[in-house]
C-alpha positions in Angstrom: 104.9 116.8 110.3 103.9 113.7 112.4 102.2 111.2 109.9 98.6 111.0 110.5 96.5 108.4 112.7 93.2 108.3 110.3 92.3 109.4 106.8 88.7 109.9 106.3 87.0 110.5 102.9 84.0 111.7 102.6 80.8 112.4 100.1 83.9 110.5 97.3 82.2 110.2 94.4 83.5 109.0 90.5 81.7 109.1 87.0 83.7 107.3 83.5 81.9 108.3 80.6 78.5 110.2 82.5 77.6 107.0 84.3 78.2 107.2 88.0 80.7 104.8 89.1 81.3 105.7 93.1 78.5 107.9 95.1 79.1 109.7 97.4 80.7 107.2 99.7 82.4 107.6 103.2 85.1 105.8 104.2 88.0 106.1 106.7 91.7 104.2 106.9 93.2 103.7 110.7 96.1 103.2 111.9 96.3 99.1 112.5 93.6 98.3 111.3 92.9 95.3 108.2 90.4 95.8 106.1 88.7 93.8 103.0 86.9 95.4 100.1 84.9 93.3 97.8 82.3 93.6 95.0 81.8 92.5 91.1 84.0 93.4 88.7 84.0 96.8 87.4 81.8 98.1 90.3 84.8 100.6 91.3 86.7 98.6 93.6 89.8 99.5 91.6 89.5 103.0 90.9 88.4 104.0 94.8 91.9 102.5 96.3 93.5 105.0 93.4 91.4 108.2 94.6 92.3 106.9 98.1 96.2 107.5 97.2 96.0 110.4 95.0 96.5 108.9 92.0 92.7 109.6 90.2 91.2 112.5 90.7 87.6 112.3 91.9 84.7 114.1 90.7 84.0 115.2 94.7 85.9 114.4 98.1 86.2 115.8 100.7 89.4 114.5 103.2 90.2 114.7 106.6 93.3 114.6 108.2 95.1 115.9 111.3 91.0 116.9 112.3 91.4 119.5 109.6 89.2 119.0 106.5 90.9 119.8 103.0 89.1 119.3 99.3 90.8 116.3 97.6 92.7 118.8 95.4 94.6 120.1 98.1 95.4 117.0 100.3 96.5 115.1 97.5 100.6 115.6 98.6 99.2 114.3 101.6 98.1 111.2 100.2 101.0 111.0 98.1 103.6 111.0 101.2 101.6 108.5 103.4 99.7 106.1 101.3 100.7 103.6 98.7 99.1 101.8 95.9 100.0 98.5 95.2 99.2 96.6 91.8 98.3 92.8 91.7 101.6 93.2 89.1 103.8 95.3 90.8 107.0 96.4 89.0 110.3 95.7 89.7 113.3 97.5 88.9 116.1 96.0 87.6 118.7 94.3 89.2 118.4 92.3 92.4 115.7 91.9 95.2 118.5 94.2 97.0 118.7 96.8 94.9 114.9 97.1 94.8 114.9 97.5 98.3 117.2 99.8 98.3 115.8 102.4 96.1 112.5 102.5 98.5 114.2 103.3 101.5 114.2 106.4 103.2 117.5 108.6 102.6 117.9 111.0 105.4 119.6 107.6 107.9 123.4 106.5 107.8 124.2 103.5 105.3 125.3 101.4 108.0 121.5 101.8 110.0 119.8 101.8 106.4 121.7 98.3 105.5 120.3 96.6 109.1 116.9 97.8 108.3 117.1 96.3 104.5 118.5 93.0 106.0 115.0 92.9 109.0 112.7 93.8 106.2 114.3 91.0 104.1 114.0 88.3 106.9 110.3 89.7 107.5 109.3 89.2 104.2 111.2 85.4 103.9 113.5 87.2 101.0 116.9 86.6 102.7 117.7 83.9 100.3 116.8 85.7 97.1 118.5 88.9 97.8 121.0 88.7 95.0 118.3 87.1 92.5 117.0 88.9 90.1 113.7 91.0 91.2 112.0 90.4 87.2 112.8 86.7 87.8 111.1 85.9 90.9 107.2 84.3 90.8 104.4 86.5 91.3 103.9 85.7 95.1 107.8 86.6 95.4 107.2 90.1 93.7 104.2 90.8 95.9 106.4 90.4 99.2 109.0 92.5 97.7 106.5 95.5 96.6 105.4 95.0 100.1 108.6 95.0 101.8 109.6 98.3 99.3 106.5 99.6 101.5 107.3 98.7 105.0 110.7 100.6 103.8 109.2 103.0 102.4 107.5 103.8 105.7 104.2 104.3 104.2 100.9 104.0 106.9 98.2 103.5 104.8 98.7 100.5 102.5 96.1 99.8 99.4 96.5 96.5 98.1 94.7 95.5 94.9 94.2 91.8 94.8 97.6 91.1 96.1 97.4 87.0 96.5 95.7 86.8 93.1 97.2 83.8 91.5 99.9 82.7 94.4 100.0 79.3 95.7 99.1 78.1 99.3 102.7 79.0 100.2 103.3 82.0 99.0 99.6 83.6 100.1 100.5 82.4 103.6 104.0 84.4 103.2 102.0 87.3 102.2 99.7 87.1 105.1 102.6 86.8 108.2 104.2 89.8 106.2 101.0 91.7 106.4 99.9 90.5 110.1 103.4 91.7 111.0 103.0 95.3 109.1 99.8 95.3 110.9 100.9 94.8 114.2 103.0 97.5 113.6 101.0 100.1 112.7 99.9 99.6 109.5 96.3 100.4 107.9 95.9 98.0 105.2 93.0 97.8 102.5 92.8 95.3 100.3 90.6 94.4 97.2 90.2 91.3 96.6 87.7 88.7 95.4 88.3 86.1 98.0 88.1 87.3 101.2 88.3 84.3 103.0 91.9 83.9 102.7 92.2 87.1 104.9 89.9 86.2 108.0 92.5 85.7 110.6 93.5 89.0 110.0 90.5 90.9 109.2 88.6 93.9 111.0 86.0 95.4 109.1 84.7 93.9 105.7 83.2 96.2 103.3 81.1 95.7 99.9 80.9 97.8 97.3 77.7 97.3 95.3 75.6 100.0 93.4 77.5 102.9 93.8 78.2 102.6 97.7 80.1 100.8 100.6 79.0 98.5 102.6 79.9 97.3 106.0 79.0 93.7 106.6 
């Protein structure tokens, strides 16, 4: 099955502990299109990019995809194959940069075509040089462009990134940013959390808050 252009969620609501967290909200991920989501912490921010991948189960959603509507329930392997969650701490396996590349990469290609691809990713990401390092080693801002690159492997089309630049320097956050604009430009949805949204304005296209239960767009 083709992978889908649009995810929509609708009426996505969330309680913890009888207090409503998320209300019925309504939100959709594009193809190719960046978007920031903001708001204080513990207003939900967090837990709505898990429901959005499948990995919390909702107290109601609804999902469209391929302009067929399923419950949450049953589109979850949907959301499983196309989207990915990404931490602010992502793991790493063990062993090298390489080898953490390699064990996101999709199987079904010949080595040969599956070693190019690991070596364009690497180059994308500015991880050429750190290849053989050690992926537990590397700074924070390094491990955030190798969970990304793990995605673009991974050929996932709707990337949720929770506060992915938190704590990087300039240099590493403006890494990040060419490896997202690149993923992007290629087809990418991204959504990211995050409490500074400013360092994403070059790349941004719809900004959302989430405040009182709802989303936003500003």
């Amino acid at each position: 099955m083709t992978k889908p252009q649009k995810i929509t969620y609708s009426l996505l609501s969330k309680s913890w502990n009888r207090k409503p967290l998320i209300e019925s909200v309504n939100i959709t991920a594009t193809r190719g299109q960046f978007s920031v989501l903001c708001g204080e912490n513990g207003s939900g921010k967090t837990t709505l990019l898990k429901i959005m991948t499948g990995l919390v189960r909702p107290d109601h959603c609804q999902i469209t995809l391929y302009e067929k509507k399923f419950s949450w329930t049953r589109a979850r392997t949907h959301l499983i194959q196309h989207t990915l969650y990404l931490h602010q701490t992502p793991y790493m396996f063990s062993g090298s940069v390489y080898r953490n590349l390699t064990l996101s990469i999709n199987k079904n290609g010949r080595s040969t075509t599956q070693g190019k691809h690991i070596e364009e990713v690497l180059e994308m990401a500015e991880l050429d040089h750190l290849k053989h390092e050690s992926a537990k080693t590397l700074s924070g801002g390094q491990q955030q462009r190798v969970a990304l690159a793990r995605a673009s492997l991974n050929e996932s089309p709707f990337l949720f990134l929770d506060e992915p630049t938190a704590n990087m320097d300039t240099d590493s956050v403006n890494r990040a940013l060419d490896f997202m604009r690149e993923l992007k430009q290629r087809g990418t949805s991204i959504l990211v959390c995050t409490h500074s949204p400013e360092i994403f304005e070059g790349l941004l296209d719809r900004f959302l808050v989430i405040e009182n239960h709802i989303i936003h767009e500003q």
